[in-house]
N, C-alpha and C positions, 0 to 999 in steps of 0.2 A: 835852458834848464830852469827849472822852479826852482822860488827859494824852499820847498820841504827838501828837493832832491838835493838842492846844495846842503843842507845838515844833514840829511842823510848819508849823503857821501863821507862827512868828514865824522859820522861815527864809526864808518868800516872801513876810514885810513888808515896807514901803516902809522900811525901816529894818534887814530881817533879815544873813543870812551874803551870800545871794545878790546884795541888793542892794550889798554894802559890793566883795565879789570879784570879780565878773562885769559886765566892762565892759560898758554899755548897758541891763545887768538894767532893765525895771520888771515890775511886777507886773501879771498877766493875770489878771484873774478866773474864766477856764474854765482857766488852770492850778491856779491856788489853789481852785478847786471840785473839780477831781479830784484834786489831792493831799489833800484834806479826807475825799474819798470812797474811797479805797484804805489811809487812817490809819483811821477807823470801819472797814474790812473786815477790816483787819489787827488793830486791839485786840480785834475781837467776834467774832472768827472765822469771817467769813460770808464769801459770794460776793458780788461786783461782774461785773456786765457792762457797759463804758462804752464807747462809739465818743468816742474824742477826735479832733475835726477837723484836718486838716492846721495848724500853727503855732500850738497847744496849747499843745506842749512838753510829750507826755506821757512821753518818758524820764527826765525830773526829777521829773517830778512822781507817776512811781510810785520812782522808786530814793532817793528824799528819806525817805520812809513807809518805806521797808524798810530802810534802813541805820539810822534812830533806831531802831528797832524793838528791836534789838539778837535777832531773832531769826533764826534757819535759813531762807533763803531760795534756793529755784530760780526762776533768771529763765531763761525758755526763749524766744528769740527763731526768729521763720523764716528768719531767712540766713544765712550765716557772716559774710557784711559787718557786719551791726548787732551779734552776735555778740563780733568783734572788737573791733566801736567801743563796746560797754558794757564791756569788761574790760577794753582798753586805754586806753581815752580818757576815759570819763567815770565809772565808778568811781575809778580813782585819782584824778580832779580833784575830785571830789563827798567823797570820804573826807580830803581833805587839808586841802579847806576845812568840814568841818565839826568838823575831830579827831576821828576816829575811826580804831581801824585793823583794822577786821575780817580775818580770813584769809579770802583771796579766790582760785577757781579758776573757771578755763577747760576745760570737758571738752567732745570734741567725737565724733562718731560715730567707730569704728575704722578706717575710712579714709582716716585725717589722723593717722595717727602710724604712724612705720618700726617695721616686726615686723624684729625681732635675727635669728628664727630663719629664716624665707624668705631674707634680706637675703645670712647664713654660707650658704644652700645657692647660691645664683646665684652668690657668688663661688669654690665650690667646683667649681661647673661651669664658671670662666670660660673656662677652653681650647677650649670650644667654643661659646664665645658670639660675635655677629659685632662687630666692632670699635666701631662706632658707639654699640651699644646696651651695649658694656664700658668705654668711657669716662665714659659716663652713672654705670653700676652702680659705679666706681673713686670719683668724681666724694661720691656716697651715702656708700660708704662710708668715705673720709676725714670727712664732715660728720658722720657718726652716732656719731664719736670723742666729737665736741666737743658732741654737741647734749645739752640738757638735758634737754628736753622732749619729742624726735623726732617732735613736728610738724613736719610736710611742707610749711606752710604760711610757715616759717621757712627753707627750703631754697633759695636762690637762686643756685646753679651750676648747679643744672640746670634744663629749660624744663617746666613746668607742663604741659604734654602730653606729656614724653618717656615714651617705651614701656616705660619701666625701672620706673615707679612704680607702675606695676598689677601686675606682678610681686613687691614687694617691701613696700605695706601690708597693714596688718595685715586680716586677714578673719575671719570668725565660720565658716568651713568651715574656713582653714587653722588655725583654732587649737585646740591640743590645751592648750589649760589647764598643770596642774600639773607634766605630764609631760614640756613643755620645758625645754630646756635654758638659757636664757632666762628663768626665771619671773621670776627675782629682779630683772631688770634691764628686764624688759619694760615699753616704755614707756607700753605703753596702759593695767599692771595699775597703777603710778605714777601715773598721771593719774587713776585712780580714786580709788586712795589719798588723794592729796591733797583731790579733790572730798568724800571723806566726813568731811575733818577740817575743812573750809571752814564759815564761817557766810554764804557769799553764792556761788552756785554759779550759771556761766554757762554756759546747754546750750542747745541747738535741738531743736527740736517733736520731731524723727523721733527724737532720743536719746532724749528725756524718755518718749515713746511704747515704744520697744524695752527698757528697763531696765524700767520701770512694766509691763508686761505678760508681764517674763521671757521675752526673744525671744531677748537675749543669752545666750552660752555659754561655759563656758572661764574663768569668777571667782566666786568668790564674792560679792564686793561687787558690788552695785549702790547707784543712786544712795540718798542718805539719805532717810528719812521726814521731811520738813522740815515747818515750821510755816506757812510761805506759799510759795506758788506762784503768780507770777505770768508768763501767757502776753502777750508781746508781739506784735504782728501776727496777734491771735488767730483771723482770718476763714480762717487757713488751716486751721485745725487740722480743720475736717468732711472735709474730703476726708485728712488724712494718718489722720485716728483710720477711716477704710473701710481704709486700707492695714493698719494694727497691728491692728485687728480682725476682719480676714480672716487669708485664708491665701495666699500666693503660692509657684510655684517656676518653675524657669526650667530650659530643657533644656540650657543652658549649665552649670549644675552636673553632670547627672548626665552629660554628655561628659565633663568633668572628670575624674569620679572614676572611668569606665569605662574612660578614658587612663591615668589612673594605677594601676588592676589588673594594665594591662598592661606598664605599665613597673616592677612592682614584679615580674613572672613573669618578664620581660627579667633583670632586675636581683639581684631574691634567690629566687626563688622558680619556678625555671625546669623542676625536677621534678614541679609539676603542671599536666601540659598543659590540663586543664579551666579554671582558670582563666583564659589565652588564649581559649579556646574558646568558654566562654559569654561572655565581654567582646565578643567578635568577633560572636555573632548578639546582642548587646542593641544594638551599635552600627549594625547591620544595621540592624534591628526600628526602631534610633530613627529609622533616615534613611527606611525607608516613609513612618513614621507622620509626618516631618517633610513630604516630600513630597506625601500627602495631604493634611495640612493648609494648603498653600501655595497646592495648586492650587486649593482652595476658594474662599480669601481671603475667610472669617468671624470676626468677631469674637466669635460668639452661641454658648456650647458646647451649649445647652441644643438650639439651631437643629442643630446638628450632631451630635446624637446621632442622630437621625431616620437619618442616611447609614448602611446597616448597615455598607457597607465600611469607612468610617473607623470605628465604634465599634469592629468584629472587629479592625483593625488596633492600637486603643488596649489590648483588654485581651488581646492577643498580644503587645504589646510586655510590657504589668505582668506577666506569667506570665513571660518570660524573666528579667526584673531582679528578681524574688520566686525564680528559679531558682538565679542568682549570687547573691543574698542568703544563700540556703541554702550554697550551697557556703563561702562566707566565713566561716557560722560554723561547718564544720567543720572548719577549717583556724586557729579564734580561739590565738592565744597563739604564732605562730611568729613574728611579725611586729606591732610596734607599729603602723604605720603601715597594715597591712591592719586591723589590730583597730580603727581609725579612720574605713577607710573603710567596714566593717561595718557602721558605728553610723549611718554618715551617708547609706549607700543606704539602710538600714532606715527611716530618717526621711521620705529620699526617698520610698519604694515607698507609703508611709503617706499623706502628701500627694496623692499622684496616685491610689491609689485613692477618697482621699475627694472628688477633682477626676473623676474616672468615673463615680462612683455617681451623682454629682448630686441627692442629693436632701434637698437643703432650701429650701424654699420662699421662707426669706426670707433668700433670700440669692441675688445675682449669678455666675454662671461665666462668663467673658470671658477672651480668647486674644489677647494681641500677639505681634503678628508680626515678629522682627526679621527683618535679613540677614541671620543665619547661625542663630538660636537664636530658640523661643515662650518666652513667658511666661504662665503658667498662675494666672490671679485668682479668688480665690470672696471677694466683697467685702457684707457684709452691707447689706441695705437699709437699715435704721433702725440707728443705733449710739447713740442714747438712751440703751437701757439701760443697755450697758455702759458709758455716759461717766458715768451716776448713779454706778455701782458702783464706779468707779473715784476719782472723786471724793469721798474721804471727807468727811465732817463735822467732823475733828478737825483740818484745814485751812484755813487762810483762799484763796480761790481766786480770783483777780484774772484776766480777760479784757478785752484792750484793745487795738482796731486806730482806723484813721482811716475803716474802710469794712467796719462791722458791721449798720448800722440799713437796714432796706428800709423804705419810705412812713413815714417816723419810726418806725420801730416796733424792737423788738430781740427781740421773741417769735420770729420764725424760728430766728434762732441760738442763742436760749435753748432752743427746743423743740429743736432739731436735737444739742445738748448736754446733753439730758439735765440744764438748770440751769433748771427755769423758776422755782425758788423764788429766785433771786439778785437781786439788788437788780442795776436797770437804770439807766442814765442816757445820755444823751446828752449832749456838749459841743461846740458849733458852731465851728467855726476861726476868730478873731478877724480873720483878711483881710476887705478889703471887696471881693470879688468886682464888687459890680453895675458898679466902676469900673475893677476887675483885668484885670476880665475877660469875655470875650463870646463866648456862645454861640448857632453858626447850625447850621442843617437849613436848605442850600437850597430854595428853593422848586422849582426846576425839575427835580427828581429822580423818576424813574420809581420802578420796584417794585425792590425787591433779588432777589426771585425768578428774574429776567431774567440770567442773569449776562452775557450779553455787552453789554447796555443798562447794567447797572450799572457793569460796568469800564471802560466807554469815559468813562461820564459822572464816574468816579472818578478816571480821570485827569485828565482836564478841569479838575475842581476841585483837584488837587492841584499839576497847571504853574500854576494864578493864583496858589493860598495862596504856594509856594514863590516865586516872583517876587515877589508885594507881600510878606514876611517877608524874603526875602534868605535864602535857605537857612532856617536855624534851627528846622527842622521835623522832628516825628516824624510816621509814618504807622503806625497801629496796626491791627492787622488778625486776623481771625477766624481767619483760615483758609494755610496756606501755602502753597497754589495760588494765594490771589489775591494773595501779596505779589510770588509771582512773577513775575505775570503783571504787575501793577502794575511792578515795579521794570523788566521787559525795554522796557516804556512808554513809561518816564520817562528810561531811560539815553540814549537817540539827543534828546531832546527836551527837557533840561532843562541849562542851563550849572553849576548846582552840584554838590558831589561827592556820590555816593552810596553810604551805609552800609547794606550790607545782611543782614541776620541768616545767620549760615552763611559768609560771608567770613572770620570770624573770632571768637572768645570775645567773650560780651555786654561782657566789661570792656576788652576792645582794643577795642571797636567805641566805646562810650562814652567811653573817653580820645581817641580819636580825632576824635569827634563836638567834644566841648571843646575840643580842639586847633584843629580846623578852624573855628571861629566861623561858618560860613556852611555846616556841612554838612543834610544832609538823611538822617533815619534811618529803618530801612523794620522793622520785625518784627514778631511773634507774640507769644503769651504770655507769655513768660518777661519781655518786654520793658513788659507793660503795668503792674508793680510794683515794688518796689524799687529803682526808679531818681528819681534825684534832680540834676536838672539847673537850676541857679537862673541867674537875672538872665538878661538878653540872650540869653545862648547859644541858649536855649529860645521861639523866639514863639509856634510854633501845633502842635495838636496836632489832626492829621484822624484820624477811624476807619471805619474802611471801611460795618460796620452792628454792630446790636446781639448782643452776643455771647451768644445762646443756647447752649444745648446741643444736639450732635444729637440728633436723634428717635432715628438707630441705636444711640445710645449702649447699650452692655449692661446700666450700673449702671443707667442714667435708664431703661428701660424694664421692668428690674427695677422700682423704683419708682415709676412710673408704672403699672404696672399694680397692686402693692398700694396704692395709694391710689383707684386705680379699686374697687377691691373692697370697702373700706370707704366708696366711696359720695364720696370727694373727686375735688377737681379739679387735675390732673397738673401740667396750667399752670398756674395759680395758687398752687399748695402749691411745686411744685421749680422749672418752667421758669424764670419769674418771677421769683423771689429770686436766684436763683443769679445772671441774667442779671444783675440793676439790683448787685450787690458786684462783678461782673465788672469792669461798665460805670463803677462808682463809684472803682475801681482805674485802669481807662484817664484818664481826667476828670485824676485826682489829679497825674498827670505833667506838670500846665500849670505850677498856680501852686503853689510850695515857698516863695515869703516872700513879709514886705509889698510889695518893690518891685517883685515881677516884678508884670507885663504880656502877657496871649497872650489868643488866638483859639483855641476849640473848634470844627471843624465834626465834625458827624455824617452821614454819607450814608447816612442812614438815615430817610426820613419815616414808618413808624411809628409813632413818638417823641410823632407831632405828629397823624396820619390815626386810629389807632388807641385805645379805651376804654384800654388799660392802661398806654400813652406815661405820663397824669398820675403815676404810681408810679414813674416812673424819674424824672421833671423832682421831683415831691418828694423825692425823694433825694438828688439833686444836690444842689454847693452856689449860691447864690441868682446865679448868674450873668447879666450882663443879655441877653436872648435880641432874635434876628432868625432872619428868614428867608430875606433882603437877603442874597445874597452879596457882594455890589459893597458893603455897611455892613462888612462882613467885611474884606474884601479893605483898606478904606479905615482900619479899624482897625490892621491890620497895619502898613501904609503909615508911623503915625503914632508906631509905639512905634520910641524912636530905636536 
């Protein structure tokens, strides 16, 4: 044993720091096992891959290991919630009680802190700003006097959606680096500072991702080269490393910067009429090519290269904006702010034609469609490789969620990471489920195929669950068609209130939810994680079916087809896995501590009908099972 595991251990003795400070403390074995197991990762310099079960306690039990450590640590969580609750809440408690005072920082993606320089120009224009959104911008900046930090997350006069704040943080387009007038007081170039003089640095996935891959623009620092790295809620990170390993753009910038050509010809530059001129047919060119691609309504670029009209349309638009690229740089050095946008169509025209060519095989092209503007994805199949290459050896690297293991196993996510040399573990949540809690799949449930047999019968079971629970229910759901169609169901037929995703921000909806003790909550994805609702409030939690993936999916048949080629099975290598951490994330929203009490049903037989159900029931955790909904119903009934 190390000496960090030997102190380790003796702070989560029956006699340690934690038991003396920490009302209630005893000692958990699956916490004092993974704090044992992230101390050996952290002296020896290896990787760790553990799934700690819901009521672990693995925030302790990795930030115990890293603070004796006394070494350089990034803890990158996936919310801004947990985020906040590690550097406000349980660092300073965890450092106070063990004496220690490491210097400690909070850096957070550039969109949570006020740019100086946007902020001087909006109120330079405020004479013809409209009243509402000048009180807002007034509001800013009296606050940006006083603020230390000029996170926006600190901002409480104005409302968390007003229209002034996407105006006014900081962006990796609007920023010119050195050359503002601002460097020195910029808040975002200060919070880096700080982060590279920290020995315990708190960031999220998408930061940790955009600095580590030099995505960011406009400083020179980026994050430090630290000695452990530890990923909290790490089941996210395969889907956000397809994002930082691709390439994305969005036709919403190059309007941007097509708008502001011409308000710079408006403005300073009003003796060369070509300017205007090509801005005016690129913005032409982009509204065919928007057009066409609306009327499609394909997600598949590879599917839509075949159209010869939309391809002629696509490389008629890149020959305009490679035409005004040209003209820009014969005009470089009259105007900073043109010399800017130079750099940044050039970047553009670069992207989208390596999004035309389309040609690499392993790799995904896929088109979201907003309301006003596309986004344009080439998202690699396998990101293995580059998670290897990334992941140095001269690092200790710690990955740990509640809902990483598919049929006991951790080799999916280990392969899918490019870690299969890491030390794996499992640790089981120390609740006693079989008594906690209870899990049903109606028996009298048709095919989910059917959707109008399944919505009917979905409602069905969700007026009984609600009734015998008294509100206190979430409905979690696939798909946004069926919550809708579910909620318009439930509104004329059910006497509790209902909360429904899209009414409101998931965090009004959830203070609401606790406020109302008898409410009933209806959402999507966003809703099946990071939420945390204990005792009472919470009895049951229905989900509509098993959350696959589409088949149309771009990236999924990207990779579903290169595992077809190498002779694998589509379903079993991506569907499969994906589905049973989806499913292992929805589950998790019942039981958060020892006392709570709920009901799982699944409307989904499947689970139960189907060869590969076993793989998601061993995933789970040990819940006692029926297929009695009236055992169900009767269980609700009893929890007070």
């Amino acid at each position: 044993m190390s000496r960090l595991a030997t102190e380790v251990a003796r702070v989560f003795a029956a006699d340690g720091a934690l038991a003396r400070q920490v009302t209630g403390f005893s000692p958990r074995d699956s916490q004092t096992a993974m704090a044992a197991a992230v101390s050996e990762a952290i002296a020896t310099r290896s990787s760790l891959v553990l799934e700690a079960g819901t009521g672990v306690g693995k925030t302790f039990a990795y930030l115990i290991p890293a603070l004796l450590s006394g070494k350089q640590i990034i803890i990158s969580t996936g919310s801004k919630n947990l985020q906040e609750q590690l550097f406000y809440k349980d660092l300073p408690a965890l450092t106070q009680m063990l004496g220690l005072k490491p210097k400690l920082a909070l850096l957070k993606g550039r969109s949570n802190y006020l740019c100086q320089l946007r902020l001087d120009k909006q109120m330079q224009e405020a004479s013809h700003t409209e009243a509402r959104l000048l009180d807002d911008l007034l509001k800013v900046n009296q606050w940006a006097g006083t603020s230390k930090d000029g996170d926006i997350g600190g901002l409480t006069s104005v409302a968390e959606n007003s229209p002034a704040l996407p105006l006014l943080v900081s962006t990796k387009e609007s920023c010119i680096g050195k050359r503002c007038d601002f460097y020195d007081e910029c808040f975002t170039r200060k919070a880096r500072a700080r982060a590279m003089d920290a020995r315990v640095i708190v960031v999220n996935h998408h930061l940790f991702f955009a600095d580590s891959l030099l995505k960011d623009t406009g400083f020179a620092e980026l994050l430090p080269d630290p000695d452990v790295v530890i990923f909290d809620e790490a089941h996210l990170l395969p889907d956000i490393c397809v994002n930082y390993f691709g390439q994305q753009c969005s036709s919403r910038v190059l309007d941007s910067l097509l708008q502001q050509v011409l308000a710079l010809y408006r403005s300073e530059l009003g003796d060369t009429g070509q300017l205007a001129q090509f801005s005016q047919r690129c913005l032409a060119r982009l509204a065919d090519w928007h057009n066409a691609l609306y009327a499609r309504d394909a997600n598949d670029w590879r599917q839509l290269l075949g159209d010869k009209t939309l391809a002629g349309l696509s490389w008629g638009l890149l020959d305009e904006l490679q035409a005004l690229a040209k003209l820009l740089t014969a005009h470089l050095g009259r105007s900073e702010e043109l010399d800017d946008i130079a750099v940044k169509l050039a970047e553009f025209n670069a992207k989208l034609a390596q999004f035309f060519h389309c040609d690499n095989p392993q790799a995904a092209y896929g088109i979201e469609l907003g309301n006003r503007f596309v986004v344009l994805r080439i998202s690699p199949i396998d990101i293995a490789r580059e998670c290897a290459e990334l992941f140095n050896p001269d690092t200790s690297w710690v990955f740990t969620s509640a809902t990483l293991q598919v049929d006991r196993s951790l080799a999916h996510f280990a392969k899918q990471m490019g870690i299969d040399k890491a030390r794996q573990a499992i640790l089981d949540s120390p609740f006693d489920y079989p008594r906690q809690a209870l899990f049903c799949v109606p028996r009298q449930l048709g095919s989910v195929s059917n959707q109008q047999q399944a919505l009917k019968q979905l409602v069905e079971v969700c007026l009984q669950a609600i009734d015998a629970a008294q509100g206190r229910t979430f409905i979690l759901f696939t798909s946004h068609r069926m919550l809708e169609q579910v909620a318009l169901a439930l509104r004329s037929r059910t006497q509790y209130p209902l909360l429904v995703q899209g009414q409101a921000g998931k965090q009004s909806l959830l203070t609401k939810f606790r406020q109302l003790g008898n409410a009933v909550l209806l959402g999507t994805a966003s809703f099946w994680e990071g939420v945390d609702v204990r005792g009472r409030l919470l009895s049951c939690v229905i989900i509509d079916k098993l959350p696959f993936v589409s088949p149309d999916d771009t990236l999924y048949r990207a990779r579903a087809d290169s595992v077809a080629r190498h002779g694998g099975d589509p379903f079993t290598e991506i569907s499969l896995p994906q589905a049973i951490i989806s499913l292992k994330q929805g589950v998790g929203r019942l039981i958060r501590d020892e006392k709570d009490r709920g009901v799982l049903i699944l409307c989904d037989n499947r689970i139960v009908n189907r060869s590969y159900g076993q793989a998601f029931l061993n995933s789970l955790p040990p819940m006692a099972r029926t297929r009695d909904l009236d055992k169900a119903l009767a269980f609700l009934r009893r929890i007070p």
